[in-house]
N, C-alpha and C positions, 0 to 999 in steps of 0.2 A: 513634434515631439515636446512632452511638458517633463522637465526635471526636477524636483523636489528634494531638496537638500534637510534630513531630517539631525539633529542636534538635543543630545542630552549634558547637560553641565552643571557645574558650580557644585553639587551636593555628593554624591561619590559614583563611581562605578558611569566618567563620564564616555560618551560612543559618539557617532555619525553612522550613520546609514541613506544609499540615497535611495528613490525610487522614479524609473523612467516607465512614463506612459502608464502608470499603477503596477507595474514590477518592481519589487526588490534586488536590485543588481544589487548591492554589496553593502556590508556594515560590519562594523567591527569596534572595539573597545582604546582607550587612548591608552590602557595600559600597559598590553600588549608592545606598545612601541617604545614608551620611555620606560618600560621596567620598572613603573612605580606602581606596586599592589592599590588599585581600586581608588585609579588616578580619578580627582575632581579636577582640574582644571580644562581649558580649554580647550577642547581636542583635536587641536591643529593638525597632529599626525594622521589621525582616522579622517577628518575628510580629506586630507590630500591623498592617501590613498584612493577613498569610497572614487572620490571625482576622478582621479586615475583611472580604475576599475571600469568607470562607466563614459569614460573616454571625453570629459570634460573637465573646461575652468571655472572657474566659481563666476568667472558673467556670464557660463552661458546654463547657468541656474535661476531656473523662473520665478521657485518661490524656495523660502528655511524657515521651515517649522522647530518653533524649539519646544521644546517636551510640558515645561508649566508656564504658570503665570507668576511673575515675582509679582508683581501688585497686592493678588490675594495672600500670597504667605505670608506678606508683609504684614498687611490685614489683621493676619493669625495672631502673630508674634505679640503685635502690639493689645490686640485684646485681651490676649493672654498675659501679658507682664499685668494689665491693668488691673485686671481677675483676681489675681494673685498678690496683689503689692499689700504688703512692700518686700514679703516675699521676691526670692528671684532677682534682686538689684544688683547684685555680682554680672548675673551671667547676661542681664540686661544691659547694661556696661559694658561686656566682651563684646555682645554681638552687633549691637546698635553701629559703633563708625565702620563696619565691616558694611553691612545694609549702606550708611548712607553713603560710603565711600563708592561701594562698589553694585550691589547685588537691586540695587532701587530703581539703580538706571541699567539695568542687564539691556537694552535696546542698546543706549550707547557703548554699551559695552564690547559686544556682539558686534556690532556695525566696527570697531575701530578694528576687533580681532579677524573679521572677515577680510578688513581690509590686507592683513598679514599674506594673504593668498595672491593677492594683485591689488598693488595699494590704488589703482585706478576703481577699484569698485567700490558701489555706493550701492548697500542695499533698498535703501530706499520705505518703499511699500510691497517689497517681493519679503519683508520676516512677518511670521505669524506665528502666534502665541495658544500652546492648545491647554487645559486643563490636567493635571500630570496624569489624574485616574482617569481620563479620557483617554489621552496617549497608553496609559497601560492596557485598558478594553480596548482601544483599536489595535492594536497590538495584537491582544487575544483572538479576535473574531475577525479580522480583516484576513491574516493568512490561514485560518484556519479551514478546514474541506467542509464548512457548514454552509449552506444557504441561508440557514436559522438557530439561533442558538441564545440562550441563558450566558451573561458573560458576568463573573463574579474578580472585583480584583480584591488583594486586601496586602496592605504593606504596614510599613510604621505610620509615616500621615506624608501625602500630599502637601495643597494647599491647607484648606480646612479636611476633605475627606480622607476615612483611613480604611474604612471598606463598602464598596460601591457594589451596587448590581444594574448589570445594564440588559438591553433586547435588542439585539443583531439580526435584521431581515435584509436581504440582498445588500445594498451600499447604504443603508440606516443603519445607524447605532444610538440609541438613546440610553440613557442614564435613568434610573424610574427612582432608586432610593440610595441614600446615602449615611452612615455613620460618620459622626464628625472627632475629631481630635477634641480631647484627651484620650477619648476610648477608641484604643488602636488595638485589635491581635498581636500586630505586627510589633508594638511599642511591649507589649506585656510579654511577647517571647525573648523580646530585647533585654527585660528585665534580668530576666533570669537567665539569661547570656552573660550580662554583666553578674551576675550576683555568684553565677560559678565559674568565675573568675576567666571567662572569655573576651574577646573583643565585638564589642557591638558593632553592627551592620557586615561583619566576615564569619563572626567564631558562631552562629547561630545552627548551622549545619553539623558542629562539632555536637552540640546541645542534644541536636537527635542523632548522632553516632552512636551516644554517651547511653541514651537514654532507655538501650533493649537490656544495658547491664544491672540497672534498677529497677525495683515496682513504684507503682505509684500512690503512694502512700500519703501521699499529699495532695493530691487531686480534688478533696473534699474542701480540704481547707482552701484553696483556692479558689472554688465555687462560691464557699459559704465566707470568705472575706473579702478577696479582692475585686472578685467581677460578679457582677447582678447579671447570671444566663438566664434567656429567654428563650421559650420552646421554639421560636419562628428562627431563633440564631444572633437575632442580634442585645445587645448588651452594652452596660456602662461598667467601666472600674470605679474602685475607689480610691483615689486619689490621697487621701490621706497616708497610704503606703509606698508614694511613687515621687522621686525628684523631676523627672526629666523634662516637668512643661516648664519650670524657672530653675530648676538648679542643675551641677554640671554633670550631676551622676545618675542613671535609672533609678534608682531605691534609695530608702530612708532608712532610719535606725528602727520606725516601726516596722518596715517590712521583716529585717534580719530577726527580729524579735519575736516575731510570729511564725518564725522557723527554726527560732532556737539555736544561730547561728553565724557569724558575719560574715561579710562578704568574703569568698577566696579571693587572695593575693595570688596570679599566677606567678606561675615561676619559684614561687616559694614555699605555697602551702598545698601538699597532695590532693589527690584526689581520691575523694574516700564512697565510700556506700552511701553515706546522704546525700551528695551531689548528684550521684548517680540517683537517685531514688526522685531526686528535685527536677530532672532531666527529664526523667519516665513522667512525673508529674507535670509539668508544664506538655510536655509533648499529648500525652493525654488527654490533656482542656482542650488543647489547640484540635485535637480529630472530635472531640465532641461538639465545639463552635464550627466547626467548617461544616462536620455532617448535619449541624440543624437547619443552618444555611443553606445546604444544598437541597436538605427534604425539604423545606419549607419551600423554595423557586419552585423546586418541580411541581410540587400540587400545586402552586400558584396559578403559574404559566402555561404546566401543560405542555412545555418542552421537553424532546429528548435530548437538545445534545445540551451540555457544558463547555465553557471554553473561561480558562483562569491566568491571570496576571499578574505582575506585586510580587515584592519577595516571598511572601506567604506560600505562595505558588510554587514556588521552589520544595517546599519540605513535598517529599516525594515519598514519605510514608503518609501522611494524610493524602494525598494524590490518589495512592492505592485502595485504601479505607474510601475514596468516593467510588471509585470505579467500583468496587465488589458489593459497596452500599447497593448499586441499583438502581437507585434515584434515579438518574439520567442514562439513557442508552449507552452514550458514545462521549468521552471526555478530548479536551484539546489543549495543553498547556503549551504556553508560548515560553519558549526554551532559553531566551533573556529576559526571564518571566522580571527580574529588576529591574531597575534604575535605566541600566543602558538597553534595554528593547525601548523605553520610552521613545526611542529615536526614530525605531521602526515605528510607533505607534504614530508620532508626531507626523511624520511624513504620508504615512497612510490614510488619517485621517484629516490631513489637508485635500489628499485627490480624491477621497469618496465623499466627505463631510463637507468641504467647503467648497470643493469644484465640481461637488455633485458626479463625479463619473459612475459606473454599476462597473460591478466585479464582475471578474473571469468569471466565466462559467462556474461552478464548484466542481469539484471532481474529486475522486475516494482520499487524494494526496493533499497535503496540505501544499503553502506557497513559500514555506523556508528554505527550499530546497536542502531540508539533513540537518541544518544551518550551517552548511559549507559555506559562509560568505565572507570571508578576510583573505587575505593575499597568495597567492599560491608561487610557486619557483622553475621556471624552467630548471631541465638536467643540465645545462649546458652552466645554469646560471649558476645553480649550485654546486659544481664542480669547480667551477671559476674560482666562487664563495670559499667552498675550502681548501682549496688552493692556498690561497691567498692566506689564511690562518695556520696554514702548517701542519691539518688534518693528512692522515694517511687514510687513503680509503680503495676499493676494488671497485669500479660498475661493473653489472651484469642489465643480459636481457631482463627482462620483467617477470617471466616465467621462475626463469632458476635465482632470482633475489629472492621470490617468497618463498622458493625452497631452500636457501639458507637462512632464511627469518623462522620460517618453519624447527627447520633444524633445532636451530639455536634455544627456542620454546620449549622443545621436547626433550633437550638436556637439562632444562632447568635455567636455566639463563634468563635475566632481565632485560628486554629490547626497549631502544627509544626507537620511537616509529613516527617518522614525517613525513605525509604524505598530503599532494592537492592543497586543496584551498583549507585556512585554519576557521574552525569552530566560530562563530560568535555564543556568547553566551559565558555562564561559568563551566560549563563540562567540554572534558575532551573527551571529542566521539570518533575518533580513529581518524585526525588531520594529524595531530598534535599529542600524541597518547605515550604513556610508559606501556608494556605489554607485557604478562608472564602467563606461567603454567598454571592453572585454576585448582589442577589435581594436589598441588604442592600443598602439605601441613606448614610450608616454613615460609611460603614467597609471602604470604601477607606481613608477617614479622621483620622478613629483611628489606619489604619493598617501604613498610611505614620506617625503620629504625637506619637504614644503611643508604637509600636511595632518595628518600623524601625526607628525612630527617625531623620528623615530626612524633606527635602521641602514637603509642601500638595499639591501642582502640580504636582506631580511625577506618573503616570497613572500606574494602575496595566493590567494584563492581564488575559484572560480569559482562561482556559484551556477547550474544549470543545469535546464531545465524538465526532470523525470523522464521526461516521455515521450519524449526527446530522448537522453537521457545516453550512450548505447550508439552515437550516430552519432558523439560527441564524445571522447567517452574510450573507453577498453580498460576499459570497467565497463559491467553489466546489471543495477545490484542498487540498492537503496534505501542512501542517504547521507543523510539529512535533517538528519542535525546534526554534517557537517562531519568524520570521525572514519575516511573510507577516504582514502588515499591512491591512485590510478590515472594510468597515461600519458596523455597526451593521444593520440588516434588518427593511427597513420601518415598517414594520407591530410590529416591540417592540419598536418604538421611542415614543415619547410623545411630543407630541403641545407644547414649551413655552409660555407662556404668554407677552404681549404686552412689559410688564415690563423686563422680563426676557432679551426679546431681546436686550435690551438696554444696560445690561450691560456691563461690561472690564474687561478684564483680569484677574485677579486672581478670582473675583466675579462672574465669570462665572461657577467658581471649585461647587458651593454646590447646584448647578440646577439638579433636578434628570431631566435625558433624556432620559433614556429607561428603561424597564423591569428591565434588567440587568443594575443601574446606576452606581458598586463599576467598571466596568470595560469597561465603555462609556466616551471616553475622550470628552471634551468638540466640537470638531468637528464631532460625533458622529462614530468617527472612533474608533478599537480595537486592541491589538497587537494579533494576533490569534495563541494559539496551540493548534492542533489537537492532540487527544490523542488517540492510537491505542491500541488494546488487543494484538496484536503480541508483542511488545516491553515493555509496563507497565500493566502488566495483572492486579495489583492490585491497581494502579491508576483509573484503564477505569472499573474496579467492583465499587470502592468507587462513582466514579461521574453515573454513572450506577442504583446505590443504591439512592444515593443523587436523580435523576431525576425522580425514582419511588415515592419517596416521596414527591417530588414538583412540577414535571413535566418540571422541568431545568435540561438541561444538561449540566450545567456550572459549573464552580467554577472561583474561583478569585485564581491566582498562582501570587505569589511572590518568588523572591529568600530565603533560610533560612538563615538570617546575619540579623544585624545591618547596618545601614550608616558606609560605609569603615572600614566593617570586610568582609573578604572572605567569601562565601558560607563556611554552617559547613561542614565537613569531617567523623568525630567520634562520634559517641552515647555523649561522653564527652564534646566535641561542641557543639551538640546542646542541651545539658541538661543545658550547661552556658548560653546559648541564650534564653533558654525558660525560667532561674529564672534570667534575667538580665531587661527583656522586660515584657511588659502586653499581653502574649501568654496566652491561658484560657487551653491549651492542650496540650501533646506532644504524638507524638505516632511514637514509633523506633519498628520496624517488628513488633512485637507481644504484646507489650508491650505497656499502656496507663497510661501516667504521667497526674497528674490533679495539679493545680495549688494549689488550698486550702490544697492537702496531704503532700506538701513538707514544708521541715524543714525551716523555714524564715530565720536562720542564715544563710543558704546557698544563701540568694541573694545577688545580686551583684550590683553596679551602673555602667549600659551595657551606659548609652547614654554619657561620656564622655572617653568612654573603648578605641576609633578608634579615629585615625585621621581622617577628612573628606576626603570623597571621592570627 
C-alpha cells in the first residue's frame, strides 16, 4: 500500500487530501474546521482528519506533496520588486521578513508542523514539491473520465504562471505553453473585484451574480486599453492601469479614470447601474478570452475532451459558453477547481507523475466520487451531538424523514439538510445544503436577506434530478457539482409585461420569470446541478419525493453558512446556523429539528457572527 499525503497552504483556501494506492479517500478544506472563512494557515485539522478517514498516522505516510514551489514564487517577487523599483518599496518591506522569516524555508516549515501530528516523525525525503499549475492540471485530468484530454488551468498567478495548457494521455500530463505573471485573467477579474467594491480572492463570484443586471458597455474599452487579445486567446495587460505586482491595491487612479469613477467603498457607497454594467463587462472579456483559448486547443490538438482548473474554472457562466461553444465534445471541471484542489492535484500527480503508476481504467464517471469527501456522522453520533447541546429533536426511519423534509418544502419552509460525507470544494451539493421551494416568487429574497444575511442579488441554484434536466433547462449533460451555467427551458419562462421590461438593475430582482422563479436569474439563465442516485442516494429520493408531490424536480440548493462563515462541518454547526438564522428546519441523518421546539435561550445573533465575505 503507497499513501500520499497531499497539502495546499500559506496563500488561502488551505486543504489536505490523501490518496491510497492512486485513490482519493478523503480531502477537505481547514476552514471547515476552525471557522475561519478561506483559512491560509497550516491545515492541521484537514489532515488529521484525511489520515483518520483513511485509517492512518502521519509515519505511516510514504510520501507529502505540497501544491507549489516556494523557491520560484520567491523567484517572481524578487524579479518583480527589481522590474519595478523603486516603485513597490512599501509592500516590498511588508512582504520580504514574512519570506525570510517564514515562507523561504516552507520545508522546514512543514517538517516542524508535521511533526505536530507525532512529534517522533521526521519527514525526511518522503516531501515533495510539485509546480502550483501542475497541481492545478493534475487535479483537472487525473480524476477526470478522460483517457485523453486538453487540460486548461487559469488563476491569478502561481509561481510565475497564470494560465497554462497542458495534454493528458493515460498517466502523462505535460505542460506545452504557459502565460506568465503580470498577465493574469484571473488577476484582471480581481481587479474589478476590487474596483466594485468586493473582496478579492472570495467576492469574485459576486462579480458575476452582479453581472446579468448590467450590459456591457464597457467591454470595448477594456479590449482597446487594458489587455492586448489575441485571436489564439492569449494576451498581455497593461500595466500601467494595475497596482498589484508592487503596490497593496489591484488598480490605479489611471484605471478609475478610464471609467469615469473611483473605486466603491463597500458598505458605504451603493451599488448602482455602472458597477453592474462594469460586472457584465469584465465578465464578458473573461467568456471572450477563455472561448479563444479553448477554440484555438481544439484546432491545435485535435482533441475532444476539456478538462479545467484555477479559480477561473470556477465562473461557471463561462463554463456554459464552452460547453454550447462546441469546441470540445465533452468538458470536465475539477469542482476545488482553487487553491485547495491543489492538494488533490499535488498528491495525484506524485503517484502517476513521479511514481509513474497508470490510471484506473477510465470509465463514463469521473474519480471525485460527487466530491463527497470530508467527514461524515454516525446517527448514534449525532444524537449523542445534540444532545449534549440542548437541541430538541424526533428520529424517524429514513423513509418518513424525507416525507417530513418533503412536507416541510411544499409548505414553503426553509430546510437545513445534513446529510453523509460534507462536499470538498466551494459548493454545497446536498451533504451540507440550505433547501427551499424553487416554485416560491419570495424564497430567493427571504433565503438571501433573513437566512444568509447577505446582498438580494446573489442567485441561488437549482438542484435538479439528472434524469430530469433536459425537460428543465437548455442542458443534456452531467452538472454534479454546480460549475455549468444553462437557461432555464422556453416552455417554463413567463412573458414580462411591457413595464417589466423597462426596468434596471436591481428592480429587475422581484420579476417572477419562470415556473421555477427562486432559481431563474434575471437573464433567465441557472446555475445547474444535476443530482445522481449513484452518489447522493438520499438527496435524489428527497427531490424524487418532492416532484411526486408537485411535479417539480427541483429544489433551490444553497450552501449551509451565513455571509463569511464556511459551509458547517458538525451536527454542532449547523444546529448554531439553524438558531442564529430564520431556518423553519433542520434535518441531520435521521433526525428533525423544528424551530418552535428549540430552547430560545439558545439563539444567537448569527448576522453580525462573520466578517463579510
Amino acid at each position: 500500500m503507497t499513501a500520499i499525503l497531499g497539502i495546499s497552504a500559506f496563500y488561502h483556501d488551505s486543504a489536505a487530501a490523501i490518496v491510497v494506492d492512486g485513490s482519493l479517500v478523503a480531502a477537505a478544506q481547514e476552514e471547515r474546521f476552525t471557522r475561519k472563512k478561506h483559512d491560509a494557515g497550516y491545515p492541521f485539522h484537514a489532515i488529521e482528519y484525511v489520515l483518520d478517514e483513511a485509517g492512518l498516522g502521519i509515519g505511516d505516510v510514504d510520501h507529502i506533496a505540497f501544491y507549489d514551489k516556494p523557491f520560484l514564487k520567491f523567484e517572481r517577487l524578487l524579479e518583480t520588486y527589481v522590474s519595478y523599483a523603486p516603485r513597490g518599496l512599501n509592500s516590498f518591506r511588508m512582504a520580504m521578513p514574512v519570506w525570510l522569516r517564514e515562507k523561504l524555508f516552507q520545508k522546514d516549515l512543514l517538517s516542524r508542523e508535521l511533526r505536530g501530528h507525532d512529534p517522533e516523525f521526521r519527514p525526511g525525503d518522503k516531501l515533495m514539491f510539485s509546480e502550483h499549475h501542475f497541481s492545478h492540471a493534475a487535479s483537472a485530468f487525473f480524476p477526470s473520465p478522460f483517457e485523453e484530454a486538453v487540460v486548461l488551468t487559469l488563476d491569478g498567478v502561481g509561481e510565475w504562471a497564470t494560465t497554462t495548457l497542458a495534454i493528458g494521455r493515460g498517466k502523462d500530463l505535460k505542460i506545452e505553453k504557459e502565460i506568465h505573471f503580470p498577465h493574469s485573467i484571473g488577476l484582471l477579474y480581481s481587479a474589478f473585484t476590487y474596483y466594485t467594491g468586493f473582496k478579492v480572492n472570495s467576492g469574485e463570484y459576486k462579480v458575476m451574480g452582479l453581472a446579468p443586471y448590467g450590459t456591457p458597455r464597457f467591454k470595448d474599452v477594456i479590449l482597446e486599453n487594458l489587455i492586448d487579445l489575441k485571436d489564439d486567446g492569449s494576451f498581455r495587460l497593461d500595466m500601467q492601469y494595475f497596482n498589484y505586482a508592487v503596490g497593496l491595491t489591484m488598480t490605479n487612479q489611471r484605471f478609475s479614470d478610464l471609467f469615469g469613477e473611483p473605486v466603491r467603498q463597500p458598505e458605504k457607497d451603493p451599488l448602482t447601474q455602472f458597477h453592474m454594467d462594469i460586472a457584465a463587462s469584465v465578465q464578458a472579456v473573461t467568456e471572450e478570452i477563455v472561448l479563444r483559448l479553448t477554440r484555438s486547443a481544439a484546432q491545435e490538438y485535435g482533441i475532444e475532451n476539456l478538462c479545467m482548473a484555477g479559480g477561473v474554472a470556477l465562473n461557471c457562466v463561462a463554463n456554459g459558453h464552452i460547453l454550447r461553444d462546441g469546441a470540445f465534445k465533452d468538458i470536465w471541471v475539477q469542482p476545488a477547481a482553487g487553491d485547495a484542489g491543489g492538494a488533490v492535484g499535488a498528491a495525484l500527480a506524485a503517484w502517476h507523475t513521479e511514481l509513474k503508476n497508470e490510471r484506473q481504467s477510465s470509465s463514463p464517471s469521473d474519480k471525485m466520487q460527487g466530491s463527497y469527501l470530508g467527514p461524515a456522522f454516525a446517527q448514534d453520533d449525532i444524537e449523542q451531538r445534540l444532545t449534549a447541546i440542548g437541541a430538541k429533536f424526533e428520529t424517524f426511519e429514513t423513509d418518513s424523514m424525507i416525507t417530513e423534509a418533503t412536507t416541510a418544502l411544499v409548505d414553503g419552509k426553509a430546510l437545513g439538510w445534513f446529510q453523509g460525507r460534507m462536499e470538498f470544494g466551494p459548493r454545497a451539493l446536498g451533504g451540507r445544503s440550505i433547501i427551499g421551494d424553487p416554485r416560491s416568487p419570495s424564497m430567493q429574497k427571504t433565503l438571501n436577506l433573513k437566512v444568509k444575511y447577505r446582498e438580494s442579488f446573489r442567485p441561488f441554484a437549482p438542484s435538479v434530478l439528472r434524469e430530469d434536466v433536459s425537460d428543465w433547462f437548455e442542458l443534456d449533460y452531467d452538472s454534479p457539482y454546480m460549475l455549468l451555467v444553462a437557461d432555464v427551458q422556453e416552455k417554463m419562462r413567463r412573458t414580462m409585461t411591457s413595464e417589466e421590461t423597462q426596468l434596471f438593475g436591481i428592480d429587475k430582482l422581484n420579476v417572477v420569470r419562470s415556473d421555477i422563479p427562486a432559481v431563474t436569474h434575471v437573464d433567465y439563465s441557472a446555475r445547474v446541478q444535476t443530482v445522481h442516485a449513484e452518489t447522493n442516494p438520499l438527496y435524489h429520493a428527497l427531490i424524487c419525493e418532492f416532484k411526486q408531490r408537485t411535479g417539480c424536480p427541483v429544489v433551490v440548493n444553497t450552501s449551509f453558512n451565513v455571509r463569511g462563515e464556511p459551509i458547517v462541518c458538525t451536527p454542532e454547526d449547523a444546529f448554531r446556523c439553524f438558531m442564529g438564522t430564520e431556518l423553519d428546519m433542520l434535518v441531520i441523518g435521521r433526525c428533525i429539528l423544528r424551530k418552535p421546539d428549540q430552547d430560545q435561550a439558545l439563539k444567537q445573533d448569527y448576522k453580525e457572527a462573520f466578517e463579510l465575505d
